[in-house]
Wavefront OBJ file of the C-alpha trace (Angstrom):
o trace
v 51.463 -66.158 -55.747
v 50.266 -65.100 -59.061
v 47.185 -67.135 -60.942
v 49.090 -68.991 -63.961
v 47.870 -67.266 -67.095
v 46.639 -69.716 -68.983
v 44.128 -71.017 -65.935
v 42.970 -67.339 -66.127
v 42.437 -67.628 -69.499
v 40.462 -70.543 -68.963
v 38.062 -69.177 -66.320
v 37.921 -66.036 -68.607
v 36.313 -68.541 -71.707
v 34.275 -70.279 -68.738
v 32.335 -67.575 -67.739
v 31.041 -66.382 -71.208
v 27.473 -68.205 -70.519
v 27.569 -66.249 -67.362
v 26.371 -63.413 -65.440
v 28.370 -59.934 -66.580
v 29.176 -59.595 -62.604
v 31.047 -63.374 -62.983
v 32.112 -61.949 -66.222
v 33.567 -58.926 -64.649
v 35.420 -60.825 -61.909
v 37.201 -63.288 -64.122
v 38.415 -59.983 -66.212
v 39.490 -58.581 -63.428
v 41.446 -61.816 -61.415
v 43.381 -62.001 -65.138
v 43.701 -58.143 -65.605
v 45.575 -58.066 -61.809
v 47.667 -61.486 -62.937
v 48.890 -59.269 -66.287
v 49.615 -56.390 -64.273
v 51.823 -58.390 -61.869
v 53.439 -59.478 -64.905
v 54.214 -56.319 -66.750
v 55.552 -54.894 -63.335
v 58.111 -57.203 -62.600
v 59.608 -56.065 -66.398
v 62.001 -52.817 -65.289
v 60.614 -50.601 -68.264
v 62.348 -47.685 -67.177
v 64.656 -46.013 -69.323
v 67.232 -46.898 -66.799
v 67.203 -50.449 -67.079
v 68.742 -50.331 -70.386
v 67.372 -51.741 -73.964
v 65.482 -54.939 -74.401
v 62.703 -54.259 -71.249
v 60.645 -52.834 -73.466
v 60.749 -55.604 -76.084
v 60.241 -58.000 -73.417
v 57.296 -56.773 -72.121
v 55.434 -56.507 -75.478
v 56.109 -59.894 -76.257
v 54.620 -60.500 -72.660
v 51.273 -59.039 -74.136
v 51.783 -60.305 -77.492
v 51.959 -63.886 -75.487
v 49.009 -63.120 -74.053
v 47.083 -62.146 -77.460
v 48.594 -64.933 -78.824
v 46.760 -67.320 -76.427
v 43.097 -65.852 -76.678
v 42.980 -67.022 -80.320
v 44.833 -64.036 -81.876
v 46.642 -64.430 -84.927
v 50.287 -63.889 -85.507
v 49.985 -61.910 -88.599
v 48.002 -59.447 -86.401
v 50.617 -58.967 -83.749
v 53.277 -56.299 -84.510
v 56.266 -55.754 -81.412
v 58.720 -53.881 -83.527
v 60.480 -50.736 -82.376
v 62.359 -47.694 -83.597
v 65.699 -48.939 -81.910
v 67.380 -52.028 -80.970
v 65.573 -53.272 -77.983
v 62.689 -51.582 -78.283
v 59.308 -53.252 -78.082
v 56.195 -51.603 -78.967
v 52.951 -53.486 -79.071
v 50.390 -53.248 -82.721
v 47.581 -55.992 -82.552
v 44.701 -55.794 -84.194
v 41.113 -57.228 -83.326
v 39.631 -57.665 -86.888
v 36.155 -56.469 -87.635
v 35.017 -58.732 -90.085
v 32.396 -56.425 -92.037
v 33.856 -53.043 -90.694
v 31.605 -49.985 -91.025
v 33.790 -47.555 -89.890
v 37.059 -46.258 -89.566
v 39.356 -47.941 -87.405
v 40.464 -47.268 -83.777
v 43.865 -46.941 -81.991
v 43.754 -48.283 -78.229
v 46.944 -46.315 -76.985
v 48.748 -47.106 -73.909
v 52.183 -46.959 -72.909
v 54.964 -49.969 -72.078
v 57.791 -47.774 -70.210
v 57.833 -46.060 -67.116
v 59.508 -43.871 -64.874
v 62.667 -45.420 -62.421
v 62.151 -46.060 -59.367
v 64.576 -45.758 -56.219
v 63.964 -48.862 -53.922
v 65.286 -47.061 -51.056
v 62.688 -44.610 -51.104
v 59.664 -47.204 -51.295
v 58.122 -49.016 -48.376
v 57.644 -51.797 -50.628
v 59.267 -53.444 -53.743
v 58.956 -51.274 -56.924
v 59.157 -54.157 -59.218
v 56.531 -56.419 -57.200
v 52.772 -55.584 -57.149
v 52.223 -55.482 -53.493
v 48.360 -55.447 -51.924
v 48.780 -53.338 -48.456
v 45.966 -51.778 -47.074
v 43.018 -51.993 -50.123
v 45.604 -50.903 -52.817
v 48.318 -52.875 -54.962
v 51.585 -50.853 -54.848
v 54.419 -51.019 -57.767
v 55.754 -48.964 -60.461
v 53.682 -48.389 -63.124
v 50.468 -49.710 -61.119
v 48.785 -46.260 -62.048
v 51.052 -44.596 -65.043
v 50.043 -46.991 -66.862
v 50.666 -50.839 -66.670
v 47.205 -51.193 -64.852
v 45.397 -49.448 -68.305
v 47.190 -51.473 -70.514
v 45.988 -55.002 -68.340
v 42.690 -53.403 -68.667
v 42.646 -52.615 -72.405
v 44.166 -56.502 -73.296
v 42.074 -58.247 -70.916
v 39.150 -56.712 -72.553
v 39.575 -56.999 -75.914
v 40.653 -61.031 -75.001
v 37.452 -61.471 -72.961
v 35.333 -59.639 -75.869
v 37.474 -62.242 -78.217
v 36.538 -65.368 -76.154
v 32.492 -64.056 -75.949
v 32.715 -64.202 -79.679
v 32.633 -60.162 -79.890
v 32.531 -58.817 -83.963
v 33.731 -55.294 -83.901
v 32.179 -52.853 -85.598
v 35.395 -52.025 -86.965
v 39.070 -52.699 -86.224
v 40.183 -52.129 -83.038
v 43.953 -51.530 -82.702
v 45.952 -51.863 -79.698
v 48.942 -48.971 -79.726
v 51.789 -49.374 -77.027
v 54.137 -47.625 -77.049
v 58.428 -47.692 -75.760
v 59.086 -44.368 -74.985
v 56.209 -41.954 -73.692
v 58.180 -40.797 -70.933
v 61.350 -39.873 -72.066
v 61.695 -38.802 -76.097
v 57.889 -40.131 -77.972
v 60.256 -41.112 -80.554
v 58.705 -44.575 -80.759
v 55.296 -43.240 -80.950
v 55.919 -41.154 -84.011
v 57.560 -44.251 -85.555
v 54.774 -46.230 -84.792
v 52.240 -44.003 -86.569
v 53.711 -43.956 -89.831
v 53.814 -47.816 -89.079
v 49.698 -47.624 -88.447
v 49.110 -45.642 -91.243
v 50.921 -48.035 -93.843
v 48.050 -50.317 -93.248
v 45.264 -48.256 -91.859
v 43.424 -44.926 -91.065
v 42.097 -44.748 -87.780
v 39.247 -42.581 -87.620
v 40.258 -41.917 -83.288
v 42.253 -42.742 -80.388
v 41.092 -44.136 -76.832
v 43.914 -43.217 -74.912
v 44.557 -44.874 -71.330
v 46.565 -42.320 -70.152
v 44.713 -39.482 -69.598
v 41.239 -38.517 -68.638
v 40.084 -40.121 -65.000
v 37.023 -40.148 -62.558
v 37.461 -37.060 -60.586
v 36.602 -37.984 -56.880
v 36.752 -36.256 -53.861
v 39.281 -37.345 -50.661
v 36.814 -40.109 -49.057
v 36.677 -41.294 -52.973
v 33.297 -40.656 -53.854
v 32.998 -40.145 -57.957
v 32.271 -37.070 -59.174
v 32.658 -36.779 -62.536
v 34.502 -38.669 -65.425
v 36.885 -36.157 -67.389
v 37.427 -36.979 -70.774
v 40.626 -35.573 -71.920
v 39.637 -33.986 -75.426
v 43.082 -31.488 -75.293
v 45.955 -31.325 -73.552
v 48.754 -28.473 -73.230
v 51.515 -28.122 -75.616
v 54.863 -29.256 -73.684
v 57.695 -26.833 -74.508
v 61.054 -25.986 -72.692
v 63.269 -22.798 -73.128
v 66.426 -22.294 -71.595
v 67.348 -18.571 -70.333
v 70.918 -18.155 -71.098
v 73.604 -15.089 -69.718
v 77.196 -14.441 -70.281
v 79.415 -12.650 -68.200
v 83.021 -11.780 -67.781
v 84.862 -14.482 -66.116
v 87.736 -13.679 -63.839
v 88.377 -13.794 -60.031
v 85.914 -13.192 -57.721
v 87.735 -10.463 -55.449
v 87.239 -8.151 -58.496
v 83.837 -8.519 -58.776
v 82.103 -6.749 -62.106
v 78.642 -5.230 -63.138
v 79.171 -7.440 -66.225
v 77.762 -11.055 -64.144
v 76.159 -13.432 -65.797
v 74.248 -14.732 -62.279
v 72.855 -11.609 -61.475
v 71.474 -11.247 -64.939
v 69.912 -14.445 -65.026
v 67.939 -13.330 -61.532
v 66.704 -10.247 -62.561
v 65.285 -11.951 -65.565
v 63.779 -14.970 -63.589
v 62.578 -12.182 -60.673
v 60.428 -10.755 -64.236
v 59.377 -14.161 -65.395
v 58.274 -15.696 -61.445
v 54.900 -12.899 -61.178
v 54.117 -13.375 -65.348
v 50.716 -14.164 -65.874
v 49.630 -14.989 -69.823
v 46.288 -13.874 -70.640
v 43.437 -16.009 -70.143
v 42.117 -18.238 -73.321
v 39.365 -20.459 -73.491
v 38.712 -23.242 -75.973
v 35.943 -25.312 -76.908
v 37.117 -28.222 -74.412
v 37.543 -25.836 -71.577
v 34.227 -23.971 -71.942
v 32.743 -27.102 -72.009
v 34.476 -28.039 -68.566
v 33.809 -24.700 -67.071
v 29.835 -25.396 -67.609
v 29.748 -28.763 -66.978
v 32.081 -28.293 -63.590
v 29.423 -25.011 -62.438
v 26.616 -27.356 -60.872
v 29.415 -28.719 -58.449
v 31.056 -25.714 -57.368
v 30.570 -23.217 -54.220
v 28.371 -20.405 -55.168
v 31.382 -18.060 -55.216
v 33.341 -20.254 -57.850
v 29.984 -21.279 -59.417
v 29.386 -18.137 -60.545
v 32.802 -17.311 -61.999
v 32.879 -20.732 -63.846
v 29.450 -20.112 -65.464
v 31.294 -16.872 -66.672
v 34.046 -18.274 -68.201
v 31.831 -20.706 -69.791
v 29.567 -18.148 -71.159
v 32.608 -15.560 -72.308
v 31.414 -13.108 -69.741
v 33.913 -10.587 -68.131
v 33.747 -10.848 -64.297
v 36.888 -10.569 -62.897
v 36.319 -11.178 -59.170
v 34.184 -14.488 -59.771
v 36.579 -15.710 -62.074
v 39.331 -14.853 -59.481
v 37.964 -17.094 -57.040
v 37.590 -20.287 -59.610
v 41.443 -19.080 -60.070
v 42.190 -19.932 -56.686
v 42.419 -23.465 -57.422
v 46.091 -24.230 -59.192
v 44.598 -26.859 -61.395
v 41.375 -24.544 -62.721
v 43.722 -22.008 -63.084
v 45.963 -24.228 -65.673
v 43.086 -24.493 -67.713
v 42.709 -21.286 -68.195
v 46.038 -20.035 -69.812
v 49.624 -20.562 -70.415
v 52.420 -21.279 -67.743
v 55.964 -21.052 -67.781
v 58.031 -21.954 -64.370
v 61.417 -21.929 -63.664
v 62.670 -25.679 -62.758
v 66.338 -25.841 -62.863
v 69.444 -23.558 -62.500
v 72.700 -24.116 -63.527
v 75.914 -21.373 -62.769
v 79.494 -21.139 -61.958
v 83.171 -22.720 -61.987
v 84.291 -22.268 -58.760
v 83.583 -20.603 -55.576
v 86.171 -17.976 -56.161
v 85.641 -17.535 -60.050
v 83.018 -14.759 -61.546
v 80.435 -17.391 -63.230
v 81.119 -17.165 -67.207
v 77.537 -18.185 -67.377
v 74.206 -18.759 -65.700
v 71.015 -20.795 -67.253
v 67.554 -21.554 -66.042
v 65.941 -24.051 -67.335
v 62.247 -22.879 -67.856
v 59.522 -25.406 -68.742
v 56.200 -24.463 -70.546
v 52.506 -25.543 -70.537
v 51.409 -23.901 -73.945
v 47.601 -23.557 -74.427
v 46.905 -25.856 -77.472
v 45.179 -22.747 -79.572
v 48.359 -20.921 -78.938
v 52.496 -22.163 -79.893
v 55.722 -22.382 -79.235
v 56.693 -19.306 -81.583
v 54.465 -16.435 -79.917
v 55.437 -18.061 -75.971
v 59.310 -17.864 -77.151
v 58.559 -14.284 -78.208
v 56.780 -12.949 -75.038
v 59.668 -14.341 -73.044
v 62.104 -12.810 -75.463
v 60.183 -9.387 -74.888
v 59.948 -10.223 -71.206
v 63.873 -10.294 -70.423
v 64.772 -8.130 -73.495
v 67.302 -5.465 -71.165
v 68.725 -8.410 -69.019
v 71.015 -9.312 -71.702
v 69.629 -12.737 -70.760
v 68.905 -14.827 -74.550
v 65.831 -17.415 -75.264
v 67.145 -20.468 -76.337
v 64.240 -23.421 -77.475
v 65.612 -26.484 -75.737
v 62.132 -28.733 -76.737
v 60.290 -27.762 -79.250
v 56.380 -27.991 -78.649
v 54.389 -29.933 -81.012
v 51.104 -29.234 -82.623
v 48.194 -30.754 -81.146
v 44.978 -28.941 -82.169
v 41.818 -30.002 -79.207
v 39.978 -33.006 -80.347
v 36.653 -31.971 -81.386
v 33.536 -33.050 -79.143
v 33.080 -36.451 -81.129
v 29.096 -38.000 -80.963
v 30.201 -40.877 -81.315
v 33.121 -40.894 -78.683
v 30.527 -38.867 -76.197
v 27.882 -41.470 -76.865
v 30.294 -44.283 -76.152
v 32.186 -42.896 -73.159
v 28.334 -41.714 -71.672
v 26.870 -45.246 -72.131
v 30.087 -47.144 -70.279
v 30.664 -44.571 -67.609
v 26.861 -45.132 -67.057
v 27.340 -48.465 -66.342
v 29.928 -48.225 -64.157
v 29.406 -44.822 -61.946
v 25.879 -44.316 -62.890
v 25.530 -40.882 -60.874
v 28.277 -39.417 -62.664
v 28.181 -36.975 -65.502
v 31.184 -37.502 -68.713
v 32.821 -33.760 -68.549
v 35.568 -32.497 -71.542
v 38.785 -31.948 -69.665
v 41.901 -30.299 -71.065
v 45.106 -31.547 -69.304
v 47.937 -29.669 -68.119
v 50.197 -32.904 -68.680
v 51.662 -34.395 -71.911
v 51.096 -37.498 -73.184
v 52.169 -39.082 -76.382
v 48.520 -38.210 -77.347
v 50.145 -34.885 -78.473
v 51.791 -36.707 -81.656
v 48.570 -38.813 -82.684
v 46.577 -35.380 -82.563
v 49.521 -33.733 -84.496
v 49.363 -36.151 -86.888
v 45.159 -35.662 -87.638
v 43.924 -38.652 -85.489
v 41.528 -37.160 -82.857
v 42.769 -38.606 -79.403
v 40.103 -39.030 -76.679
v 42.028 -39.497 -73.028
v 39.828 -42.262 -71.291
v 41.897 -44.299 -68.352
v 38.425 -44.753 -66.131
v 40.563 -44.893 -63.021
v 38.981 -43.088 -60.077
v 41.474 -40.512 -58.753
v 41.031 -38.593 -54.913
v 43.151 -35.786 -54.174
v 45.764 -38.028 -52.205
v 45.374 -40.480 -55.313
v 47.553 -38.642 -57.773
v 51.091 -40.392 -57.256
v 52.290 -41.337 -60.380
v 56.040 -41.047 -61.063
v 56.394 -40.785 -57.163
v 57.885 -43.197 -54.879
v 54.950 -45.708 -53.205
v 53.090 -45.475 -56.217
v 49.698 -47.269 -56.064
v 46.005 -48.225 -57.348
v 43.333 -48.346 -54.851
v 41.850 -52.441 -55.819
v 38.390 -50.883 -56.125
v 39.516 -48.409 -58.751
v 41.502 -50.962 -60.273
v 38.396 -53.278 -60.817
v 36.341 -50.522 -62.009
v 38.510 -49.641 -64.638
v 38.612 -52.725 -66.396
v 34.771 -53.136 -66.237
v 34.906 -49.420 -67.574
v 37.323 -50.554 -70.217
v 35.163 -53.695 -71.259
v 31.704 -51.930 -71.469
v 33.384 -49.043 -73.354
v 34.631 -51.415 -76.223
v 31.226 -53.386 -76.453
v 29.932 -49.988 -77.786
v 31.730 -50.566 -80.836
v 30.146 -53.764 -81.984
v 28.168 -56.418 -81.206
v 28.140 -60.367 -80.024
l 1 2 3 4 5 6 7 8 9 10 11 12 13 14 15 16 17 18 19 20 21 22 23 24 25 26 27 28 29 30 31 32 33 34 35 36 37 38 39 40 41 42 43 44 45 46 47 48 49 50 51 52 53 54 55 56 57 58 59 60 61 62 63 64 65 66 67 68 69 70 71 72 73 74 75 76 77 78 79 80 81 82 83 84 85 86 87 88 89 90 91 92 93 94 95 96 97 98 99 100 101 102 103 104 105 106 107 108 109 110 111 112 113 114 115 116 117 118 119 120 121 122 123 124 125 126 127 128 129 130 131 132 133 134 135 136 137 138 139 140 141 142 143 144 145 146 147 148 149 150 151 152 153 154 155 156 157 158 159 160 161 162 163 164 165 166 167 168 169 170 171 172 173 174 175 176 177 178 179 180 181 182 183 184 185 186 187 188 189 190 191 192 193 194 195 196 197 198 199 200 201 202 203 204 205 206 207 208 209 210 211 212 213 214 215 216 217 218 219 220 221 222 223 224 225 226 227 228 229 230 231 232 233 234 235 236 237 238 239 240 241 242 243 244 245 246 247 248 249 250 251 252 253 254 255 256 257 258 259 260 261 262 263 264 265 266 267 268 269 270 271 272 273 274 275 276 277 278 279 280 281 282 283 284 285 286 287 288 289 290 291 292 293 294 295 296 297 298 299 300 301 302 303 304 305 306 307 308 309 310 311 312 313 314 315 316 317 318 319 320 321 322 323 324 325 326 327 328 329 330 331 332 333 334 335 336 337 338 339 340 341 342 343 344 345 346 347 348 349 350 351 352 353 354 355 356 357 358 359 360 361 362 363 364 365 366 367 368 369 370 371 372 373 374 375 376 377 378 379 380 381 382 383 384 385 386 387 388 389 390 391 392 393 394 395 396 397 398 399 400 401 402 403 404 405 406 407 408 409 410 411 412 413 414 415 416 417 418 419 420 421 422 423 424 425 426 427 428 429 430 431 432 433 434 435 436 437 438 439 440 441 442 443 444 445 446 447 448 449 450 451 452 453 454 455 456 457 458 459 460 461 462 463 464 465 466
């Protein structure tokens, strides 16, 4: 049965004169409470309006309890029924710029049939809690509130403003997030973003941390849609002129395309950083990528590994087909839906025009079905390093903070477009077999789940003082 909030609370303002471990465990009993909370809300785009709104008034409930003014609170959204969270935790002599504290409310559906457990219920089986949204990202956004409240109740005076920024709609349109934005920006100018949903502790499969990557860039998200025409008639007088067998000879081009290999600032940094950990046959191709060197057969074997290799350039996969009438009709047209992971240094215009030139004789056309945004690679920030450095020290002291460039999107993409350097941060340790997000069973190992709201705590402490 879940602890009441409000005794939570209580224990939370209790153990203030305490030690940071009793400190930590209080967090952590209210963080797991929250997330119960926020899980039993269907935020899914498939539950229909109004889940969203109800589960940032949930938090806003919350804030409202630890002391935090109403004025300060903010759950508008874009659309009827949607709920977005704004609070801020006032600095009251701010020497900097503020910060956002980004997170999102919504998550992907889930099929009860294919679960072993409730997808709406957080469910502890075997050392983890199970539910949807447990990892992507309910659990971060617990973490982020229960921090700033216990920071509240300790009597915590940011440095500056710190902003909490949930969002409605990361996983289908983002059109929420660029609404909400402008809405920051009409009364502030955050100097950066923390965001919860990117960046993790890299661990290996018995779970042992071995590095924190802090998601400085991530890939430009794009989709194209290959489109042919062909004559349409019956199929017993078949025709050179068919639209299916055009769209395969353009996808049998696009399936061994490689884009050339680009390095940033963020992946360089990764690439030197990651070295020291490698096998001496990746190590060395690593350290050459890092250093701009041209060694082909070291840098093959760093290649080897699928997500290394998406650092390293561009990618553009096939991931749906669509063709035909009938079974005894000539199709009068045949698409593949082709989905993009742009290199942030690069766009949407030059990957559109390589796939143009790709298929140019198919008779196959390019068609942009999502336009990529924008999102330059946050620069390497002293002051986010220092920060991130200081809280990961506290928490995984053997482990070193490492810039990591996503292959994912988040809706990090549209606070970088808009100038407001975003820094991915969730502090949740990930293993190989950890990585289930948007799959059925979803789950967050308890001792990961812990750490990352210590991690979240000791992070915002570097931006003030008691």
């Amino acid at each position: 049965m879940p602890v009441p909030f409000r005794r939570c609370l209580a224990a939370a303002l209790l153990i203030v004169a305490g030690s940071a471990a009793a400190g930590d465990e209080g967090q952590q009993v209210l963080a797991r409470e929250m997330m119960a909370e926020l899980v039993a809300i269907n935020t899914s785009q498939a539950a229909g309006p109004g889940q969203t709104k109800k589960a940032a008034e949930a938090i806003a409930a919350r804030l409202r309890a630890a002391g935090f003014a109403d004025s300060d609170i903010d759950t508008a959204g874009l659309n009827a029924g949607d709920g977005n969270l704004l609070a801020w935790f006032r600095s009251p002599r701010p020497k900097a710029r503020p910060v956002l504290l980004m997170a999102h409310i919504d998550v992907v559906d889930a099929v009860t049939a294919d679960w072993g457990t409730d997808p709406w219920t957080v469910t502890e089986r075997d050392g983890a809690l199970y539910g949807r949204g447990t990892a992507d990202i309910k659990g971060a956004i617990s973490a982020i509130t229960t921090s700033v409240i216990r920071l509240k109740s300790e009597g915590f005076e940011p440095d500056r403003d710190l902003i909490l920024f949930f969002t409605a709609d990361e996983e289908t349109q983002m059109a929420n997030t660029r609404w909400l934005i402008e809405r920051v920006r009409e009364k502030a100018d955050p100097e950066f973003a923390l965001n919860g949903d990117s960046g993790y502790v890299d661990a290996n499969e018995a779970r042992t941390p071995k590095s924190f990557l802090l998601q400085t860039a991530e890939k430009l998200y794009a989709t194209y849609r290959l489109e042919a025409r062909g004559l349409s008639r019956h199929s017993s007088l078949p025709s050179d002129d068919n639209a299916i067998y055009d769209l395969a000879a353009a996808l049998a081009r696009l399936a061994p395309m490689r884009f050339p290999r680009d390095l940033n600032e963020t992946s360089r940094a990764y690439f030197r950083a990651l070295a020291p950990t490698l096998p001496p046959a990746q190590r060395a191709g690593a350290l050459a990528l890092a250093d701009g060197r041209i060694d082909d057969r070291a840098i093959d074997a760093v290649e080897a590994d699928a997500e290394r290799s998406a650092v390293l350039r561009t990618t553009c996969v096939a991931t749906r087909l669509n063709a035909g009438i009938g079974d005894n009709v000539l199709a009068p047209s045949a698409t593949a839906t082709v989905n993009c992971r742009i290199l942030p240094q690069s766009s949407g215009s030059e990957v559109k025009t390589l796939l143009r030139e790709l298929v140019r004789d198919t008779g196959v056309e390019v068609v942009t079905a999502w336009e990529p945004v924008a999102a330059p690679a946050s620069p390497l920030n002293p002051v986010v390093l220092r920060a991130v450095e200081r809280a990961v020290r506290d928490v995984w002291p053997k482990i070193a903070v490492v810039p990591f460039m996503s292959p994912t999107a988040s809706d990090g993409m549209y606070t970088r477009s808009a100038g407001i350097p975003t820094y991915g941060v969730r502090g949740l340790v990930f293993a190989p077999q950890d990585h289930v997000m948007h799959s059925a069973n979803e789950y967050v190992r308890i001792d990961a789940f812990n750490d990352m709201v210590s991690f979240w705590y000791r992070l915002l402490q570097q931006f003030g003082k008691r």
